[in-house]
DRENMI-148093 format. One record per residue (C-alpha): x, y, z. Coordinates in steps of 0.1 Angstrom, whole numbers, padded with zeros to 4 digits, always signed. Example, Ala and Ser with C-alpha at 12.3 -4.5 7.8 and 13.67 -1.06 7.14 Angstrom:
+0123-0045+0078+0137-0011+0071
//
This chain:
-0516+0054-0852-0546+0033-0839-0527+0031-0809-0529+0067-0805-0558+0077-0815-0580+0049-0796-0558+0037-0771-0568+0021-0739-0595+0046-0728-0619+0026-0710-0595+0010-0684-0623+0016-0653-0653+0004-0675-0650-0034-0667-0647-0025-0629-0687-0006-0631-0703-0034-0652-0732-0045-0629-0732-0086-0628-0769-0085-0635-0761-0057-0664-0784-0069-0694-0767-0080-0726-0760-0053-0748-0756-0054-0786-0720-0062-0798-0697-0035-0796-0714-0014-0773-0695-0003-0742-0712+0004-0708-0710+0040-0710-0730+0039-0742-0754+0006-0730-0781+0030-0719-0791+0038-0751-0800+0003-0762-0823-0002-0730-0853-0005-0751-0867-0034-0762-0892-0016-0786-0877+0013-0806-0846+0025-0806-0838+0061-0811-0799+0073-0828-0780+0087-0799-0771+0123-0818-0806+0122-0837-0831+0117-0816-0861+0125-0839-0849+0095-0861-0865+0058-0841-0857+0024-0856-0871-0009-0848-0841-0026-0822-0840-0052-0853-0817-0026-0873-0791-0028-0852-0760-0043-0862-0781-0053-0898-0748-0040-0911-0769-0015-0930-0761+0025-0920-0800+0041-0905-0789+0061-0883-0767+0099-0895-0743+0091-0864-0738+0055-0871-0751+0046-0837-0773+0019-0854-0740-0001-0860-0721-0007-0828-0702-0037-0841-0704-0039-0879-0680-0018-0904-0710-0007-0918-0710+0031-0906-0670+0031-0903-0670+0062-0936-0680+0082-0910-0649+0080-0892-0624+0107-0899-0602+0083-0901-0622+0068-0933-0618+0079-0972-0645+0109-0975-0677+0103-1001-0712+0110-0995-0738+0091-0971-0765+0074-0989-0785+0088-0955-0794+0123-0970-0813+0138-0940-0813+0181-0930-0802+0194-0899-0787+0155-0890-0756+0154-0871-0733+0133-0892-0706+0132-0871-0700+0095-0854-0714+0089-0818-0695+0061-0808-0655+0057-0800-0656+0027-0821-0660-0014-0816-0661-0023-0781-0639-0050-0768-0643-0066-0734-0608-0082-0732-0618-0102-0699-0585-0109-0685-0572-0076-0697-0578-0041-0699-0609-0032-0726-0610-0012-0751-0618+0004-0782-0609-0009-0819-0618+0017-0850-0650+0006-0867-0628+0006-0900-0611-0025-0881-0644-0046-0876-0639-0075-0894-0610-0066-0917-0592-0098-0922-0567-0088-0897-0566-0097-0860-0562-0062-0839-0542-0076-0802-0530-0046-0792-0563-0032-0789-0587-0061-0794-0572-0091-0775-0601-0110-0774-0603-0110-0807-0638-0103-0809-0637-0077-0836-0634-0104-0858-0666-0124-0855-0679-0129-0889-0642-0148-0894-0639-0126-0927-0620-0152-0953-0614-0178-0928-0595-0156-0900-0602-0167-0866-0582-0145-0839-0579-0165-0806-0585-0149-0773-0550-0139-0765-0563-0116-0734-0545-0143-0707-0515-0138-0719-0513-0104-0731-0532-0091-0698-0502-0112-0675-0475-0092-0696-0492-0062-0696-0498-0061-0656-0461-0072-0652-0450-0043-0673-0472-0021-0654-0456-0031-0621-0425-0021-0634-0438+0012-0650-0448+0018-0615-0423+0009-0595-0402+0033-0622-0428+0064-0617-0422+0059-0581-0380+0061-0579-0387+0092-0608-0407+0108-0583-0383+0103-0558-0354+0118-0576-0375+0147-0590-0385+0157-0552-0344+0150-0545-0336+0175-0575-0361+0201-0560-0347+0202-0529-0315+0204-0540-0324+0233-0565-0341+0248-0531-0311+0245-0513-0285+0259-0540-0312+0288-0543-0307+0294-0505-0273+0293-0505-0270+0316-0535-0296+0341-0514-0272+0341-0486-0237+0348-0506-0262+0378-0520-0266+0387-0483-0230+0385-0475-0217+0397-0504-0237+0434-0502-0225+0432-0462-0187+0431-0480-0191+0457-0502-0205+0480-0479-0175+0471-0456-0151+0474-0486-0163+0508-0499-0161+0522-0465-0123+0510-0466-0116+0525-0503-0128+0562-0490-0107+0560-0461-0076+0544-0481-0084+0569-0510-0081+0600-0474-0051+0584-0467-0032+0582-0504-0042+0621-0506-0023+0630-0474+0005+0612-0481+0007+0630-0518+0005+0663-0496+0034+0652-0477+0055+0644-0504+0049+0677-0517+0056+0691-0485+0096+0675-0488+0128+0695-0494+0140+0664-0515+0178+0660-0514+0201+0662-0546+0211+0624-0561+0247+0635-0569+0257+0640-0537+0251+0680-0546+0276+0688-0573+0287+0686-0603+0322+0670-0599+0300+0642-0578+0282+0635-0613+0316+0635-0634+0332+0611-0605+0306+0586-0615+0306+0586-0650+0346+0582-0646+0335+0554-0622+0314+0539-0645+0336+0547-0680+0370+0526-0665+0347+0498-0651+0333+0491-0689+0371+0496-0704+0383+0469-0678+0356+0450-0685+0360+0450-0726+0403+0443-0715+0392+0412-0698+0369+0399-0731+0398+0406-0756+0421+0392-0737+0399+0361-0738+0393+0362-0772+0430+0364-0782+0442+0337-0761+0414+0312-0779+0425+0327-0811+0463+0314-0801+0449+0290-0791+0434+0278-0827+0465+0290-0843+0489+0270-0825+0468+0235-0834+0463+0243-0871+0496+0250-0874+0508+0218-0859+0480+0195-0886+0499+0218-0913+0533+0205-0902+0522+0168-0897+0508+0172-0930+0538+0179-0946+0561+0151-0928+0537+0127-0937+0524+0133-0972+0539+0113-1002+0557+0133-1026+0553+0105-1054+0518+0112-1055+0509+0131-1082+0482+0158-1069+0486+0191-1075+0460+0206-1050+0478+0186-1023+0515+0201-1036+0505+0234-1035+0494+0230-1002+0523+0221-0983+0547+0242-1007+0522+0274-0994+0529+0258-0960+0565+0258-0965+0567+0294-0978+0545+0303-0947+0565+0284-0921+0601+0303-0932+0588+0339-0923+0600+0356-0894+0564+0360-0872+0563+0386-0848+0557+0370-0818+0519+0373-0802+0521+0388-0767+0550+0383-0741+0548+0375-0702+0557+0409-0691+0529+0424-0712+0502+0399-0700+0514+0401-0663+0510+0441-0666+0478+0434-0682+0466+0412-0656+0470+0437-0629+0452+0464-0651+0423+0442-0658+0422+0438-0618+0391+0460-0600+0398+0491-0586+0390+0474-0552+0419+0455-0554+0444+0474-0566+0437+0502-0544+0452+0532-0569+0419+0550-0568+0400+0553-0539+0366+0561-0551+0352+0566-0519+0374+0595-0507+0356+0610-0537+0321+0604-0531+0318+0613-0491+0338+0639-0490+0311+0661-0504+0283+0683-0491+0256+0698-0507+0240+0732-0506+0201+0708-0492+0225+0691-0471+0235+0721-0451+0201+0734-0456+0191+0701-0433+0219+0703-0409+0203+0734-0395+0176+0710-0376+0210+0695-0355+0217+0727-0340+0183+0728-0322+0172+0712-0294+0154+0675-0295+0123+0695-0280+0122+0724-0308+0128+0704-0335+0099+0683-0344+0083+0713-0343+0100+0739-0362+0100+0706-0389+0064+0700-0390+0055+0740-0394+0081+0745-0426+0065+0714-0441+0033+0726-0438+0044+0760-0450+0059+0750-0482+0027+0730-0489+0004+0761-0485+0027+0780-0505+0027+0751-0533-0009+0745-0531-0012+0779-0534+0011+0785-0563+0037+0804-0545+0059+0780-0553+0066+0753-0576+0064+0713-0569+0099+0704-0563+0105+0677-0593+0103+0641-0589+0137+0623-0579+0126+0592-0600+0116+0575-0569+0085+0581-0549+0087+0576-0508+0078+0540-0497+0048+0554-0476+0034+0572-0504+0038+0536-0525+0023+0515-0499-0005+0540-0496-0011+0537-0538-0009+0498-0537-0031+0494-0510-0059+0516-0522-0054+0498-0557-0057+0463-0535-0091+0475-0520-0109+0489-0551-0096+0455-0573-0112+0436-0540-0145+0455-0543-0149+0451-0577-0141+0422-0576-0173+0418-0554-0196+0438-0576-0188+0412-0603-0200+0383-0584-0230+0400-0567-0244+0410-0601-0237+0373-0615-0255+0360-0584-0286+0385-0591-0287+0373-0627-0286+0341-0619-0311+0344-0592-0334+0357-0615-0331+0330-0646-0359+0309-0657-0346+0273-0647-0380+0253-0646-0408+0243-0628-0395+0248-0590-0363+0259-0600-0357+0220-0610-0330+0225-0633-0305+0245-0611-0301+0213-0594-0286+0195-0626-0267+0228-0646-0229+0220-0653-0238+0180-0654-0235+0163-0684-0250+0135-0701-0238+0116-0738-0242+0090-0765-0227+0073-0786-0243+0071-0821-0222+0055-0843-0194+0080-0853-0199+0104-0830-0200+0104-0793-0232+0135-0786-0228+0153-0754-0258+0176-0735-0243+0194-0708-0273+0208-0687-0282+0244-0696-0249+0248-0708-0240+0237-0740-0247+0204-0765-0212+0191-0786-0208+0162-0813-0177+0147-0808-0161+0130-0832-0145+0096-0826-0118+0099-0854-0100+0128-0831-0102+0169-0841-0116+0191-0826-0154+0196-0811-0182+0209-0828-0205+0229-0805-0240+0222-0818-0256+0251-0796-0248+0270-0758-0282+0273-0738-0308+0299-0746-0342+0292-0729-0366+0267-0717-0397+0261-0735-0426+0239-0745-0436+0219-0777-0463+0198-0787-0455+0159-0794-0470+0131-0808-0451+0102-0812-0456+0064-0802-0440+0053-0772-0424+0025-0771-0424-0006-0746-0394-0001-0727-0409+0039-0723-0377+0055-0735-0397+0079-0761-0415+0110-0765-0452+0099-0763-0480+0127-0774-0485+0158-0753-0468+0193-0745-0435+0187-0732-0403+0205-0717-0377+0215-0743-0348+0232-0735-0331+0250-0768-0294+0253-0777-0288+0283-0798-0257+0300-0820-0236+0272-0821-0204+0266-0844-0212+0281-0876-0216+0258-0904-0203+0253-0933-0225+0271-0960-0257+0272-0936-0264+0287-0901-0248+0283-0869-0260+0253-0852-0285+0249-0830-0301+0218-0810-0338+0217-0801-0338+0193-0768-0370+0178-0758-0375+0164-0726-0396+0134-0712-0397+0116-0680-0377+0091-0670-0355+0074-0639-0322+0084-0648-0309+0113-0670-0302+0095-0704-0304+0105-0741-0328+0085-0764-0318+0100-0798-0304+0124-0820-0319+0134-0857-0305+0163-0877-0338+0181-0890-0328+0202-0912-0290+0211-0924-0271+0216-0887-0303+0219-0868-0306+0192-0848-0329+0173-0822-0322+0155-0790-0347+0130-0772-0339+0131-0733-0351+0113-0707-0350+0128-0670-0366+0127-0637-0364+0163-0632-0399+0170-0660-0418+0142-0643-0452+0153-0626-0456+0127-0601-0495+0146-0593-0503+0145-0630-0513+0184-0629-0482+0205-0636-0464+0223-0663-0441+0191-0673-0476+0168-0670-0475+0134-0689-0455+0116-0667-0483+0085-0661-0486+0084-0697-0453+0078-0708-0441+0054-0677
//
């Protein structure tokens, strides 16, 4: 954690050392080298009541309650909250105790200086990610010698640094390309909203006219004299069941027939195996299934059968089976015209007035009859089974525009939802929702799906496991050690985006997927730990949280590239 805790702090220090700076005592940095100006007395930085002669500094001997007396010596390191507790053998009232300097100054020429932890002065062990120089160790503590490494490290380091550069730069890039994308989506969106209110006020308009329409055309059908189906009497309703009796008794003639001939059929070639059989069987062998076989056979074959069917009979039952449109013996039709009903006459009045009256008188005794049945005068005349095509089209097309404005009200409300979701700093992530991302760890293949839904999928076959479906964007505090190649976490409050109420599991809760969120060039996931029992946690890296000014919400993004 020295790394973390120290880290390289003092990166613009070198660059404001004077060349004519006075040496300073060892491990003092120039933002403390004020305070050991004097050549007479020196005075500890947090107490200055206390004054010591400049000869006890670095004595390796703890004067001063803030340990300011021993810049580069171990000597004050307890103080350190990084050091075991026990008591100061400096016993001295209203002192501050608390350490004054960051720790041992290193100068790292050729590199970037910094600070090591005092508990690190001359510990046996030679500190080059802080300490390149290797001045920390300078009393050579059980023969350790730590070579200045600062040329080497410091050529790596500004090479890597390049790179981490050249990286923040293309992030930035794609973070401004994802915000104005997410701009432009939101504009679209803004303008379907727009259109979509212009429909629906266009489409409700149309409903309350179609809804007029469909009422008139209910008040003209009730306005109809409606004529009989029958063809007005009751001999036209017992010509068509007699119609309709004889056409299913011919057709049941026609589907015995059939079955008797393939019955004949069947006969006719089991009794010629039966007759082979018995020419061809050999009486010498003894069997006495097989003899009683063809002596039944024999019994069978001397009866007198009667004979099945003749031609006369099938020729008459051929022309019987025939339609009654081919035969021509009854004439349906002279039956079913040449009736009149009572409505019938009723409507043959209209033909006895002139073309001129006739619309007229027509229109006034419809409009009669439906005062009289709105009214209650008279009854509805009852339903003929079928409704008039104009009164159908009239229904359907009323139906049509209310499923079509609906229809609109459903995606005008999703749009307004959607509109008003949280989805980042600048809108950000509406730009990358539906895309998806995955990696394969091992057995599984882990998918994140952008404020959508994550997924472990197994590489055996089966079926998916959801491991969360999106539920909010939020923040969490980090502090983790990032690694060279940048693809980690580092420390600091970043972007987390949290899967919730996935597949249930198995004894414990539904799962659920914490996914924290650093910046990166491309969309990629670093890793995926399972916390707890089916609560897990994703590492993702993404150019859509990186703050290329430093300030914002997402914020971090020089640190971790």
């Amino acid at each position: 954690m020295k790394s973390i805790v120290y880290g390289l702090a003092l990166t613009r220090l070198a660059h404001n050392v004077l060349a004519a700076e006075p040496s300073r005592p060892r491990g003092v940095g120039p933002d403390h080298a004020k305070f050991y100006k004097s050549t007479d007395i020196f005075t500890c930085i947090s107490n200055p009541s206390i004054t010591l002669s400049p000869s006890q500094i670095n004595d390796d001997y703890c004067d001063c309650p803030d340990g300011s007396d021993e810049p580069g010596t171990s000597a004050c390191s307890y103080l350190s909250d990084l050091s075991p507790s026990y008591a100061s053998d400096i016993i001295i009232d209203n002192a501050s105790r608390s350490i004054a300097l960051p720790g041992f100054y290193c100068k790292n020429k050729g590199h970037q200086p910094s600070y090591v932890p005092f508990l690190s002065v001359n510990d046996g062990v030679c500190d080059y990610d802080l300490c390149c120089d290797g001045s920390d160790e300078w009393a050579h503590v059980g023969g350790i010698k730590c070579e200045d490494r600062c040329k080497e490290i410091g050529k790596e380091w500004r090479k890597n640094d390049e790179l981490r550069k050249k990286s923040l730069g293309a992030a930035g890039k794609k973070r401004k390309e994802l915000v104005a994308e997410a701009g432009r989506l939101r504009k679209q969106m803004e303008d379907r909203i727009q259109s979509l209110e212009a429909e629906i006020q266009g489409s409700a308009l149309k409903v309350k006219s179609l809804e007029t329409a469909l009422a008139d055309a209910e008040r003209q059908e009730r306005g109809k004299v409606v004529r009989s189906t029958g063809k007005g009497s009751k001999l036209g309703s017992l010509i068509q069941t007699a119609k309709d009796r004889i056409e299913e008794l011919r057709e049941s003639l026609v589907e015995i027939r059939e079955q008797r001939d393939t019955g004949k059929s069947r006969l006719a070639e089991l009794e010629g195996i039966l007759s082979t059989f018995q020419a061809e069987y050999n009486p010498n062998f003894n069997d006495e299934g097989v003899k009683r076989a063809v002596r039944s056979w024999e019994e069978y074959a001397a009866r007198d059968r009667p004979a099945i069917g003749n031609d006369a009979r099938d020729r008459d039952l051929n022309e019987i089976a025939k339609p009654d449109s081919e035969t021509g013996i009854i004439k349906w039709s002279d039956w079913e015209e040449g009736e009149e009903s009572d409505v019938d006459v009723l409507y043959k009045i209209e033909e006895y007035l002139p073309v001129a009256v006739r619309g007229w008188v027509d229109q006034r005794l419809r409009d009669l009859r439906i005062l009289l049945v709105e009214n209650g005068i008279i009854a509805v005349t009852p339903a003929s089974g079928e409704e008039s095509k104009t009164l159908t089209d009239a229904r359907d097309a009323l139906k049509a525009a209310q499923d079509s404005e609906s229809n609109l009200r459903n995606e005008l409300s999703g749009h307004k939802d959607d509109l008003a979701m949280d989805y980042g700093s600048n809108d950000v992530f509406r730009a990358l929702k539906g895309r998806c991302i995955s990696k394969d760890s091992g057995e599984y293949n882990y998918e994140l799906c952008w404020l959508e839904k994550t997924t472990q999928k197994s590489k055996k076959g089966g079926s998916h496991t959801g491991m969360g479906n999106f539920a909010s964007i939020d923040s969490v505090t980090v502090d983790d050690d990032l690694p060279p190649d940048g693809k980690g976490l580092g420390s600091g409050v970043r972007v987390a985006l949290r899967y919730e109420n996935g597949q249930h599991c198995w004894n414990g809760p539904n799962r659920s997927t914490l996914v924290v969120l650093a910046c990166a060039e491309q969309d990629e996931v670093w890793k995926i730990t399972e916390e707890e029992k089916c609560v897990y946690r994703m590492e993702v890296g993404t150019p859509a949280v990186c703050d290329i000014n430093g300030k914002g919400k997402e914020g971090g993004a020089k640190d971790e590239l």
